[in-house]
C-alpha positions, -999 to +999 in steps of 0.1 A: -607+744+148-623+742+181-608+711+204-625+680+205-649+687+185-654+669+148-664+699+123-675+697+085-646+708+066-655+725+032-638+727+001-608+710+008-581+701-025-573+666-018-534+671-025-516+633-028-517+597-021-508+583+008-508+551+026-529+522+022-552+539-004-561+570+014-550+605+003-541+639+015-554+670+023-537+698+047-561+715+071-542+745+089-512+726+108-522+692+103-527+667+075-563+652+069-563+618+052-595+612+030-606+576+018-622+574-020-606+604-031-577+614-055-555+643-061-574+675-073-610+664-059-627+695-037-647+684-015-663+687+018-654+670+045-669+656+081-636+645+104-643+614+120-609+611+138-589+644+153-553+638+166-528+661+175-510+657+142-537+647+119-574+641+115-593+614+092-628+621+076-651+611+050-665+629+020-699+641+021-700+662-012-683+665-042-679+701-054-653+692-085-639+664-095-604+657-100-594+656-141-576+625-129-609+608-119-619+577-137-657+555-131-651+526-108-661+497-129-670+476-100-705+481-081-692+478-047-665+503-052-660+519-020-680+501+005-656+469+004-625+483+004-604+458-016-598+483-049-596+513-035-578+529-069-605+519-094-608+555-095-577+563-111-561+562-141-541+524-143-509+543-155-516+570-127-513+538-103-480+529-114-466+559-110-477+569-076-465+532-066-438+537-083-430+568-063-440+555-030-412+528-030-387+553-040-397+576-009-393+548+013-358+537+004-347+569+005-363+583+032-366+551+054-336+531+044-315+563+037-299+546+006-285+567-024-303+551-058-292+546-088-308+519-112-344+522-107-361+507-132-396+514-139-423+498-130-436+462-144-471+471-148-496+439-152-511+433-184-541+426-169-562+450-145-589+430-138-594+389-130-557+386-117-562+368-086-557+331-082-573+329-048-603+352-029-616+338+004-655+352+010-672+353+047-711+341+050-729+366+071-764+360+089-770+399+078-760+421+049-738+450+055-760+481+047-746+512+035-751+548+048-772+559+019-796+528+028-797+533+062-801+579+054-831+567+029-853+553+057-873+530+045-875+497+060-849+472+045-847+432+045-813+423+061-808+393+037-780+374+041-743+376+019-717+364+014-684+383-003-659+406+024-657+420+054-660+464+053-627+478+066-623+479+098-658+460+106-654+428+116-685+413+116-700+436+085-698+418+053-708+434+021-733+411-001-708+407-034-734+399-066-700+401-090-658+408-080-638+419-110-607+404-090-608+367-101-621+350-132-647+321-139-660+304-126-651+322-094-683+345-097-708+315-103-697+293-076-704+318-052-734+334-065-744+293-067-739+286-034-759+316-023-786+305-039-786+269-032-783+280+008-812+304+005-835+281-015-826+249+009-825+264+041-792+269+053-778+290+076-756+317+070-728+324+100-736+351+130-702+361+132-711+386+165-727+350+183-706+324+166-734+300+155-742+293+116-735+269+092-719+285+064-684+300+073-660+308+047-653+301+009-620+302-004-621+296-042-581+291-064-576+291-097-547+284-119-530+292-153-535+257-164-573+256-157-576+241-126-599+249-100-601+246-058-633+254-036-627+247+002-661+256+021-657+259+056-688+247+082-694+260+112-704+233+127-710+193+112-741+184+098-736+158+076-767+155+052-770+191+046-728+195+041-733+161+015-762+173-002-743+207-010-709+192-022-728+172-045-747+201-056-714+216-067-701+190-081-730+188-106-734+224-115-691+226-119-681+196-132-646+210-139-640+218-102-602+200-102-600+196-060-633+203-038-626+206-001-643+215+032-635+217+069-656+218+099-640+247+121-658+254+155-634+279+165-634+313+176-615+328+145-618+319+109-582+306+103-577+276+092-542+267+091-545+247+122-575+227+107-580+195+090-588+201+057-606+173+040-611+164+003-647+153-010-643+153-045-611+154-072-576+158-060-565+177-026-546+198-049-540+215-077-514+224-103-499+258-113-469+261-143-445+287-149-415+283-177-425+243-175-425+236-142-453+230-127-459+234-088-481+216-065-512+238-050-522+224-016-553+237+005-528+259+027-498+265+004-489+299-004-487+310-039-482+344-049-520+357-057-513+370-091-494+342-112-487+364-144-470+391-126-453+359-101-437+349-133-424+385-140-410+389-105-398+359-100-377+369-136-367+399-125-351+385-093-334+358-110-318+383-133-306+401-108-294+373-090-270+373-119-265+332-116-238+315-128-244+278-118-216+273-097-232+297-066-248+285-030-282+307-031-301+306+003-337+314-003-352+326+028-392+328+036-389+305+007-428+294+008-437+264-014-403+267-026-414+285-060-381+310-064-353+280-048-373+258-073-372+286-107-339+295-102-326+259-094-308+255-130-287+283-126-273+275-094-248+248-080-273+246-052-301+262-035-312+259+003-355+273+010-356+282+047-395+285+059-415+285+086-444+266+077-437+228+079-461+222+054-447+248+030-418+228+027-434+192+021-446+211-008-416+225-018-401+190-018-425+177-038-422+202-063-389+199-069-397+158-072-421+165-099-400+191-117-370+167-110-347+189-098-319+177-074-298+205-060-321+215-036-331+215+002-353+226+025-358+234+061-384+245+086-383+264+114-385+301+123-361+318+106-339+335+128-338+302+150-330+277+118-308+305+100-278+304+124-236+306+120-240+268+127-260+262+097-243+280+073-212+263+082-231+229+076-243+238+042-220+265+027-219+302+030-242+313+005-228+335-023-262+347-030-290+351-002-326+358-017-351+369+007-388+374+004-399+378+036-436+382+052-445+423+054-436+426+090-402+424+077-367+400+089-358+402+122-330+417+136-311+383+145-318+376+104-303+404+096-273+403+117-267+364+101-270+375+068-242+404+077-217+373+095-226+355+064-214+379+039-231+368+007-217+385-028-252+393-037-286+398-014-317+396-036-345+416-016-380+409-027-408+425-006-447+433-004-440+465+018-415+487+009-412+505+044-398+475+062-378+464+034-358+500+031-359+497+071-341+465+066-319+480+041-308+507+063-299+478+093-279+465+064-259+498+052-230+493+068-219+466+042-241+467+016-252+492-012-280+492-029-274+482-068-311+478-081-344+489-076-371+469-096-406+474-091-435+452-098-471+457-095-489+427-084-520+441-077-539+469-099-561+492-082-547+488-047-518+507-032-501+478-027-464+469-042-440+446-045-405+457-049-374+438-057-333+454-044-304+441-052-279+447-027-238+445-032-209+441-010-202+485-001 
């Protein structure tokens, strides 16, 4: 293979999946990683990317699919990037997740396994999501074969996600198998009404539009939340809209917009004002019910939330008379489920916000023995503090992917719990943080969960013991 050049690889056996929904090939001495493709495809190749070690490239022709090749049920498989396994085989899925967060521990976090259970696969593949945010785009993304055809094309504009790696490319979404009604025709609505009245979609390259961002949340109970985000105030044409929605969705539970005039589309920092209904919404699990706000987290998929939020409470093995510490503790969801089986439980988070919420749901749930705090973790979570409320017999610890700092870490070890509970959306920093805590701890129980079909994410739950 000459240097620095790109060549068209042919006939290549894509081998195994890797990371974040590519898979591999091996090209002499180095591996090729090949989006859209499963094990036992042959295919041709063009390298787009050529590194010492490994190359990237795209398909250009099939010569034989794999036998483990499924149809993609959704349209815009491929070009938006948010199910890259639609391709597979659901049970295939599970197994290469599965797989993937057994590699990790052992091969990151050097631990020696035992009880690894298998899998909690979701019961339902499609429609799982409680929340999708969409991006308004002045232009539609268009695809290669559109642009290889030649023939002159309308750039109308969309509204659905952005194409991976591409900021300001947004792929036109007519229907997302992700999330239920009436998530579909509220989007498809407000495209419509915005076309037929005028308004403008965001340039996200020249930051000038009207239309910004939708973010659309649904619960188990039937409630629904649309916040529509304005590039800029204009009063008439942002009223005449809301009220548009209103009529069409009657049964919208909390409609809320913002005005953002920033540079990015984050809005955690913004004002977030209600128009219509409540500013929240409710979600239940096992009868309690837990207050939704505009910026709370929840976890995206609230069946499978239910079944890991089980499975860590089991392994918590709870007694009622233990001090739990629930760190990254969010809205307070896990302090607040496993509340009746502990003496008491102390949430630890660092969005202030986050933890008004998680007060309130433990008013409305009426549930005593808890307590929250804000801060960043590794400067609230201190020897001080745990001599203040009670070393914590159990710690459970959910934190975001990037991780728990060192400091964290090295508290939890002074701290000693009986028990740590490790639930985690990336397997690779948890068993990293596992290995950090080897020297005390074993590792008792590994319980996977998949909270989201046809991506190659997973979440994991560990149960480490006093070594």
């Amino acid at each position: 293979m000459a240097r620095g050049k790109k060549p068209l690889l042919e006939n290549i056996e894509i081998k195994k999946i890797a990371a974040e929904g590519k898979s591999i090939a091996y090209v002499e001495d180095k591996v090729l990683f090949v989006p859209n493709t499963v094990p036992g495809d042959i295919v041709d190749v063009q390298v787009t990317r050529k590194r010492k070690s490994f190359l990237e490239g795209l398909v250009t022709r099939m010569h034989h699919p794999s036998e483990l090749r499924i149809k993609p049920r959704c349209a815009h498989f491929g070009i938006c990037g948010g199910c890259k396994w639609q391709n597979l085989p659901y049970e295939a899925q599970l197994q290469f997740k599965q797989q993937e967060v057994i590699d990790n521990l052992e091969r990151i976090g050097k631990a020696e396994l035992q009880d690894i259970r298998p899998i909690i696969g979701a019961a339902r593949q499609f429609e799982y999501r409680n929340k999708l945010e969409f991006t308004f785009s002045s232009q539609r993304f268009l695809t290669r074969e559109e642009i290889a055809n030649g023939a002159e094309i309308e750039r109308t504009p969309a509204v659905g996600f952005h194409v991976p790696g591409l900021f300001d490319k947004v792929v036109d979404i007519e229907h997302c198998y992700l999330q239920g009604s009436p998530s579909n025709e509220i989007r498809n609505f407000i495209r419509s009404y915005a076309l037929e009245h005028g308004l403008s979609f965001y340039h996200i390259r020249e930051q000038h539009g009207f239309l910004r961002t939708l973010v659309i949340r649904t619960a188990s109970t039937g409630e629904v939340m649309v916040i529509l985000a304005f590039g800029h105030e204009d009063t008439a044409r942002r009223e005449a809209l809301l009220n548009a929605l209103v009529q069409a969705f009657p049964g919208i539970t909390s409609l809320m917009y913002v005005i953002n005039e920033k540079l990015n589309d984050n809005l955690t920092d913004q004002d977030i004002l209600c128009y219509h209904g409540r500013d929240h919404i409710f979600e239940e699990m096992e009868g309690l019910r837990f207050k939704i706000g505009p910026k709370s987290f929840y976890q995206t998929n609230s069946e499978q939330a239910y079944n890991l939020y089980k499975a860590a409470r089991e392994l918590a093995n709870l007694t009622g008379k233990e001090t739990v510490y629930d760190l990254y503790t969010g809205t307070g969801t896990i302090a607040n489920f496993i509340a009746r089986q502990a003496k008491q439980v102390i949430g630890i988070e660092y969005v202030p916000e986050a933890i008004e919420d998680a007060k309130v749901n433990s008013a409305i749930n009426g549930i005593g023995n808890t307590a929250f705090y804000a801060g960043d973790m590794k400067d609230v979570l201190t020897p001080e503090f745990i001599e203040r409320h009670g070393r914590p017999e159990v710690i459970i610890t959910d934190p975001p992917r990037a991780g728990m700092h060192a400091d964290v870490v090295k508290t939890i070890l002074a701290a000693a719990p009986d028990r740590i509970v490790y639930v985690s959306c990336n397997s690779a920093t948890q068993a990293r943080d596992i290995q950090w805590l080897s020297p005390a701890y074993r590792v008792a129980a590994v319980q996977p969960v998949d909270m989201f079909p046809h991506t190659h994410h997973v979440e994991n739950i560990v149960l480490l013991q006093k070594a």
